[in-house]
C-alpha positions in Angstrom: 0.0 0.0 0.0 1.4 3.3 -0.8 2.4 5.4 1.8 -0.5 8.0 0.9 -2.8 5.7 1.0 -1.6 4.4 4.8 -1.9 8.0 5.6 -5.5 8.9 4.8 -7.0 5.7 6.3 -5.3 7.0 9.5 -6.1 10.1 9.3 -9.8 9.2 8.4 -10.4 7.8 12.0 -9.3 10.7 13.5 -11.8 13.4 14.9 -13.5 15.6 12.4 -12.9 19.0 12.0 -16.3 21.1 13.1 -16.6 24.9 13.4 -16.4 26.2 16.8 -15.8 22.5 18.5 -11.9 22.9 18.3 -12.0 22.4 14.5 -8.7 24.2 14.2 -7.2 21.7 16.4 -8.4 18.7 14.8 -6.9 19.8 11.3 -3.9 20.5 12.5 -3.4 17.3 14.2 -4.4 15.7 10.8 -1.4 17.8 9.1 1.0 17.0 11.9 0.2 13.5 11.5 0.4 13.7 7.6 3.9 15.5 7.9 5.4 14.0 10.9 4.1 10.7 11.5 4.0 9.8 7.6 7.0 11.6 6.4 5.1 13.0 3.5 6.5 16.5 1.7 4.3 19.6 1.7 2.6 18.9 -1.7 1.9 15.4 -1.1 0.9 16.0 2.8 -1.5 18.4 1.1 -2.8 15.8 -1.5 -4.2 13.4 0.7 -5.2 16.9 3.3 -7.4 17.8 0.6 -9.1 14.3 0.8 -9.5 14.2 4.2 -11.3 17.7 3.8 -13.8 16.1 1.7 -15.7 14.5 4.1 -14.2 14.9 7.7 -14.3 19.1 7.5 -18.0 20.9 8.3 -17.6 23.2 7.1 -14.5 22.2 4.4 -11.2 24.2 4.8 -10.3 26.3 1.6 -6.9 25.6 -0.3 -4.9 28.4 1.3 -6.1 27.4 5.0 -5.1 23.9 4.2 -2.0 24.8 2.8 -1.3 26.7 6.2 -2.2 24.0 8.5 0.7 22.1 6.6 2.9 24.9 7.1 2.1 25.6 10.2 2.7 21.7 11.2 5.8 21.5 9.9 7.2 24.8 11.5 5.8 23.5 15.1 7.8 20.2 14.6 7.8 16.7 17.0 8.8 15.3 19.4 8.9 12.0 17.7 11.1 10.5 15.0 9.9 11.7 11.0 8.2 8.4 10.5 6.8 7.5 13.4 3.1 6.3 12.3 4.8 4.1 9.4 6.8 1.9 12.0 3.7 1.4 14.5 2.8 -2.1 11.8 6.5 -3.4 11.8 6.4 -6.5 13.0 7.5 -6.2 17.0 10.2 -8.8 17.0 11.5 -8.9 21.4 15.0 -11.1 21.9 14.5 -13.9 24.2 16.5 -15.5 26.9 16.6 -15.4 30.7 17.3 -11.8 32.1 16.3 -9.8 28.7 14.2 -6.5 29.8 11.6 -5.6 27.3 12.3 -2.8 25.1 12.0 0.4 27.1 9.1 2.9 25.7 8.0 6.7 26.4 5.5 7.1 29.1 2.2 8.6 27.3 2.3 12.3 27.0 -0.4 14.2 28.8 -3.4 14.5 27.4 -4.1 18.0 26.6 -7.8 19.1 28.5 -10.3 20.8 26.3 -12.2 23.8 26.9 -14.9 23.4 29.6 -17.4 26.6 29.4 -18.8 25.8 33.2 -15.3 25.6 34.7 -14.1 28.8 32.8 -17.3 31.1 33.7 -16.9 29.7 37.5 -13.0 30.5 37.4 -13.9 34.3 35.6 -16.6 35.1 38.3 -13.8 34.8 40.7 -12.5 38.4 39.2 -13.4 40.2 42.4 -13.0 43.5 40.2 -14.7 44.3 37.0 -11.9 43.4 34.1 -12.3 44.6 31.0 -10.5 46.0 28.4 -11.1 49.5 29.0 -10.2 48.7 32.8 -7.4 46.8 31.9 -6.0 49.9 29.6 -6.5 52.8 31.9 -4.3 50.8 34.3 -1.4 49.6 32.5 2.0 50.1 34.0 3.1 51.8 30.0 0.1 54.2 29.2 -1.7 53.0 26.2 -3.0 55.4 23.5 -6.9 55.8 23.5 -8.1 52.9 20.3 -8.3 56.2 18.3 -4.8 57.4 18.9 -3.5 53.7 18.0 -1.4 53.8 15.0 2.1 52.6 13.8 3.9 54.7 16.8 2.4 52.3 19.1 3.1 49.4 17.0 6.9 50.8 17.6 7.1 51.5 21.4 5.3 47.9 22.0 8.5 46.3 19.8 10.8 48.7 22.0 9.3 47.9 25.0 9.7 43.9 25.2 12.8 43.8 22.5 16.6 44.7 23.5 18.4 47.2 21.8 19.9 45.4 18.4 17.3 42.2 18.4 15.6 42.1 15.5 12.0 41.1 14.7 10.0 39.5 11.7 6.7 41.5 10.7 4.1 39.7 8.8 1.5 41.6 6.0 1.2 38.0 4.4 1.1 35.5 7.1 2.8 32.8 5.1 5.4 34.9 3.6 8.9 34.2 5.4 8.8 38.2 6.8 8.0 41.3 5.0 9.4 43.5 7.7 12.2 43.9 10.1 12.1 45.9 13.6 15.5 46.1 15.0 15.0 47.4 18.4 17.4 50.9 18.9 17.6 51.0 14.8 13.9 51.4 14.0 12.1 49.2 10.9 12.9 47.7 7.4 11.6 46.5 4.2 12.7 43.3 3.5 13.1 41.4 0.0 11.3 37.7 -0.6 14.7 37.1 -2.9 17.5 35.8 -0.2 20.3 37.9 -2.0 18.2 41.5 -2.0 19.2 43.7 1.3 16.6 45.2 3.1 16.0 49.0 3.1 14.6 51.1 5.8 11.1 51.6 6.4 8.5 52.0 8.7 6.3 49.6 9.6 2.5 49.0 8.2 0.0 50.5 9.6 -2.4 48.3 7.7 -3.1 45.4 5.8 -6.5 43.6 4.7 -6.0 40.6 6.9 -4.2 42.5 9.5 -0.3 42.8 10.6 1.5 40.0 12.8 5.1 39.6 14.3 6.8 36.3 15.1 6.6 36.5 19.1 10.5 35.3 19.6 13.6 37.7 18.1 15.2 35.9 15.1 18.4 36.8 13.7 16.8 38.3 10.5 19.1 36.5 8.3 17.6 33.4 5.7 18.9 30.3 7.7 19.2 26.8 6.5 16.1 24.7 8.0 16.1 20.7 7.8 12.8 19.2 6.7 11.0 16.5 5.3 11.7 17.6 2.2 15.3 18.8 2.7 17.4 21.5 3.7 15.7 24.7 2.8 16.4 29.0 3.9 13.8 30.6 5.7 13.7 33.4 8.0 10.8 32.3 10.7 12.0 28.4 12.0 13.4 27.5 15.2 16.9 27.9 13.9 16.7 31.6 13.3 15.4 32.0 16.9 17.7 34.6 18.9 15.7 34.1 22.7 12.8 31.9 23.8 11.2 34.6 25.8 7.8 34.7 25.1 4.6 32.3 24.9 1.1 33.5 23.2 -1.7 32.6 24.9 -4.7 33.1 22.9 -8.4 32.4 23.2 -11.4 31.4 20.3 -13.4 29.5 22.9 -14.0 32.0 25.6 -16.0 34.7 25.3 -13.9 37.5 25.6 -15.4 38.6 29.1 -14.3 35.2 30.6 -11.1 34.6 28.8 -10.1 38.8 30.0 -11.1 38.1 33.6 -9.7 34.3 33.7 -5.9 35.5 32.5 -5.2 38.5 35.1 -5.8 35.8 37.4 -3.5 33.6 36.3 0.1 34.0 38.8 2.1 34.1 35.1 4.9 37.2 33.6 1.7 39.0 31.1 4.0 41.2 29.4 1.1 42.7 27.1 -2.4 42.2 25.9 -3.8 43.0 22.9 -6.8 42.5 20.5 -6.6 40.3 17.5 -8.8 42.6 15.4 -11.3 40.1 15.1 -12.9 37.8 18.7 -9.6 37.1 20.3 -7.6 38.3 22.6 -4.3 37.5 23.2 -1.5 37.4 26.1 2.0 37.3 25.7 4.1 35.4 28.5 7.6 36.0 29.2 9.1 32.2 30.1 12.9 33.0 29.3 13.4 29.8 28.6 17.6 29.3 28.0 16.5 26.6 25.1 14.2 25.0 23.1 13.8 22.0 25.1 13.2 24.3 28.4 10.6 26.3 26.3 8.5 23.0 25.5 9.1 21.9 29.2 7.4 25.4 30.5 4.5 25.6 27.6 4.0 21.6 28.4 2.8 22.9 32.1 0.9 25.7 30.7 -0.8 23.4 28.2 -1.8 20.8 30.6 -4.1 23.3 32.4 -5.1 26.5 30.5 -7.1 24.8 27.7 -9.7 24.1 30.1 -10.1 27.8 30.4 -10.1 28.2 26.4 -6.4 28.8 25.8 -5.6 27.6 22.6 -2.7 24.7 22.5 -1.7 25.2 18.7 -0.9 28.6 19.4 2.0 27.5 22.1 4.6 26.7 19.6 7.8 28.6 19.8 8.1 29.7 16.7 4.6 31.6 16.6 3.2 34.8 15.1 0.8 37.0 16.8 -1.2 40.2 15.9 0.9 43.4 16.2 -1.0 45.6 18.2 -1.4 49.5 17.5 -1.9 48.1 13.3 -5.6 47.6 11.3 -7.0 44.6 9.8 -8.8 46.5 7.4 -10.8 48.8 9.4 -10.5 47.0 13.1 -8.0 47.9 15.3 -5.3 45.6 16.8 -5.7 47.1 20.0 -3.0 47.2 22.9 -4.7 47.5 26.3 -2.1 46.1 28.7 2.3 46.5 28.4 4.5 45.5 30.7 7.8 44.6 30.2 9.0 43.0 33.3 6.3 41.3 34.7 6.3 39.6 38.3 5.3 36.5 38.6 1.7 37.0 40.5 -1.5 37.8 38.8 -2.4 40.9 37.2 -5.5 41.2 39.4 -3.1 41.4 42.6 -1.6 44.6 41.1 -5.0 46.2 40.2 -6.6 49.3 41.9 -10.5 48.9 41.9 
């Protein structure tokens, strides 16, 4: 049986993919299967995508959100083997003979808890003060521009504010572009080219774009670095290997309504170094973890991702190498609004520091 046929019969069994019951979730577990535990490139880890999509989506993913879950899966990467689902039928052949342990295996990973709505209103109405943005804003340790003051300026004091003079980083007007802009913190923005050889050229930083302006939440060197894949070594600007620091995790909520997700996270004893609006329903936290490497990064989003789900935190959007909306820019004609920046967060809950 080819090994695209293997894959969608797996990936058939697993959970469908239904709007507003984690449906984001389930397709990207299908793509991490797809290019992970079957070793398949991008185009044919699509192919068979585009099958599943057929009749396990409700409703089906377009071609460019498919396309995006594979990308997205393979920048997140695994903690297994490439391959992994294509050796669980080898034959399990053990060695005999008096003394001869079995072979040693990984303990299961933690299940990862889904969103419960009763648990998350009961943990919200525990707010003893009445969170909101608005309340959140006129009490942030940096004062935040009224929503109609918002602009690129405050797009540029947020990258000042939790970047260190000379780190550099990647600004997004095309989410799966590799970086269409640079902030160097103390050296102010550029342009950058999509050709590898082109040097970049100063420039402000959008203000706008029609599906809005992100950032890759960890400086990056800014350079095109050689990334290892399933498909072969390939430059980019935005994988794990241009990463500079792992400082920060994004929390981020499409479950909660935003009244419970705002009042659950300033009680939460983490380093909130800003909140901002997505321009559409979610809102979305950054963490500061300073994490000295990769593997201490997974180890301190693997505790955060064992318990904030319930609460409506999204696990996908825990990966290292993640992009989040830039606050202070438009997506289209909604604002990516900053309400909360600090840059050095203590480790208690917001709520603790809040004045009624």
């Amino acid at each position: 049986m080819r090994t695209e046929d293997r894959a969608l019969a797996y990936v058939l069994t697993l959970p469908p993919s239904v709007a507003k019951q984690r449906g984001h979730d389930a397709a990207f577990r299908v793509a991490s299967a797809l290019v992970w535990g079957f070793a398949l490139d991008r185009d044919r880890a699509l192919s068979v995508m585009r099958e599943w999509n057929r009749t396990r989506a409700n409703p089906p993913w377009s071609e460019a959100e498919l396309s995006h879950k594979i990308a997205s899966a393979i920048s997140a990467g695994s903690k297994y083997a490439s391959g992994y689902l294509l050796r669980e039928d080898e034959p399990k052949r053990s060695p005999q003979g008096e003394g001869v342990a079995p072979m040693p295996t990984a303990p299961d990973r933690p299940r990862i808890p889904t969103y419960d709505a009763t648990k998350a209103e009961r943990f919200a109405s525990a707010c003893r003060l009445p969170v909101s943005l608005d309340f959140l804003a006129k009490r942030s340790p940096v004062a935040i521009p009224s929503p109609t003051d918002q602009n690129a300026i405050t797009a540029e004091t947020f990258l000042s504010a939790l970047y260190r003079p000379g780190e550099n980083v990647l600004v997004f007007t095309e989410f799966r572009s590799q970086g269409d802009f640079l902030w160097t913190a103390g050296a102010g923005g550029f342009r950058l080219s999509r050709q590898r050889h082109v040097a970049p050229v100063p420039s402000r930083l959008p203000t706008v774009a029609p599906d809005g302006v992100w950032f890759l939440i960890q400086p990056v060197t800014g350079k095109w670095e050689i990334q290892t894949t399933g498909d072969g070594p390939r430059y980019g600007r935005r994988h794990g290997a241009c990463v500079t620091a792992w400082r920060y995790l994004l929390l981020e909520s499409d479950a909660a309504p935003e009244s419970v997700w705002v009042r659950s996270i300033v009680q939460m004893p983490l380093r909130i170094a800003a909140i901002y609006t997505s321009g559409g329903r979610s809102v979305h936290a950054l963490v500061r973890v300073d994490a000295d490497s990769k593997a201490d990064y997974d180890a301190a989003r693997d505790v955060i991702r064992n318990v904030l789900p319930i609460f409506g935190a999204d696990p996908a959007a825990m990966t290292g190498v993640r992009l989040s909306r830039l606050p202070g820019c438009r997506r289209g004609d909604r604002l990516q609004r900053l309400v909360w920046l600090d840059p050095d967060p203590p480790e208690i809950p917001i709520l603790d520091r809040l004045a009624p």
